[in-house]
N, C-alpha and C positions, 0 to 999 in steps of 0.2 A: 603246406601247400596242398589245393586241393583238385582234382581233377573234376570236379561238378561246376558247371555255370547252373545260372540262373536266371531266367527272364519271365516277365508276363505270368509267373506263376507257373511256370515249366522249369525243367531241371536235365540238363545233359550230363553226359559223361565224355569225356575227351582220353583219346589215346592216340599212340603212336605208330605209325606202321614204318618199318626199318627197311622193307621192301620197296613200299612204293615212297617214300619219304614223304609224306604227308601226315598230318593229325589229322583224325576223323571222330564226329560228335554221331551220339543219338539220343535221341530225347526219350527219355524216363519216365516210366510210371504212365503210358499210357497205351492203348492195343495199335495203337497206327505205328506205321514203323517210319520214322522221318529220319533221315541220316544226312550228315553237312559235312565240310573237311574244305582245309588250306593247307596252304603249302608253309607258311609260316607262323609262329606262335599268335606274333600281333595281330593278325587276319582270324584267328579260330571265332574268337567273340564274336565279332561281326560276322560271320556265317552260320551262326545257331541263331541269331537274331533274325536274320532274313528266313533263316529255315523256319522261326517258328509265326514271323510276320507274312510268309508264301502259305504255310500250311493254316492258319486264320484268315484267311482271305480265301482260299480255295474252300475250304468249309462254308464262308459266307456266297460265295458263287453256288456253290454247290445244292444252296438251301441246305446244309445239314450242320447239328451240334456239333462243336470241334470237342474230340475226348478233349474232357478233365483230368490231370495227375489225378492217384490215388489217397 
């Protein structure tokens, strides 16, 4: 089992906070700092998807290159 997604050519890592009881993702290998989280496992994928579908579209707004993973 792996804790890394995969999308678009980005890579998260997901974990768990015991405190707030939510998973929380951030996306990998690049200098922007983009963070996503749900309250349940089946929701995690689908929120690093919109995270990395919101944060590609704000770069295209923005007129600027969205980082590349390394």
């Amino acid at each position: 089992m792996s804790n890394v997604l995969e999308y678009k050519g980005y890579q998260a890592s997901i974990e768990f906070s015991a405190e707030d009881r939510v998973l929380f993702g951030k996306i990998l290998h690049i200098p922007s700092l983009v963070l996503f989280e749900a309250e349940h496992p089946g929701e995690i994928e689908a929120a690093f998807h919109r995270a990395v579908d919101d944060y590609l579209e704000y770069c295209h707004q923005a007129g600027v290159e969205p980082d590349k993973t390394y």
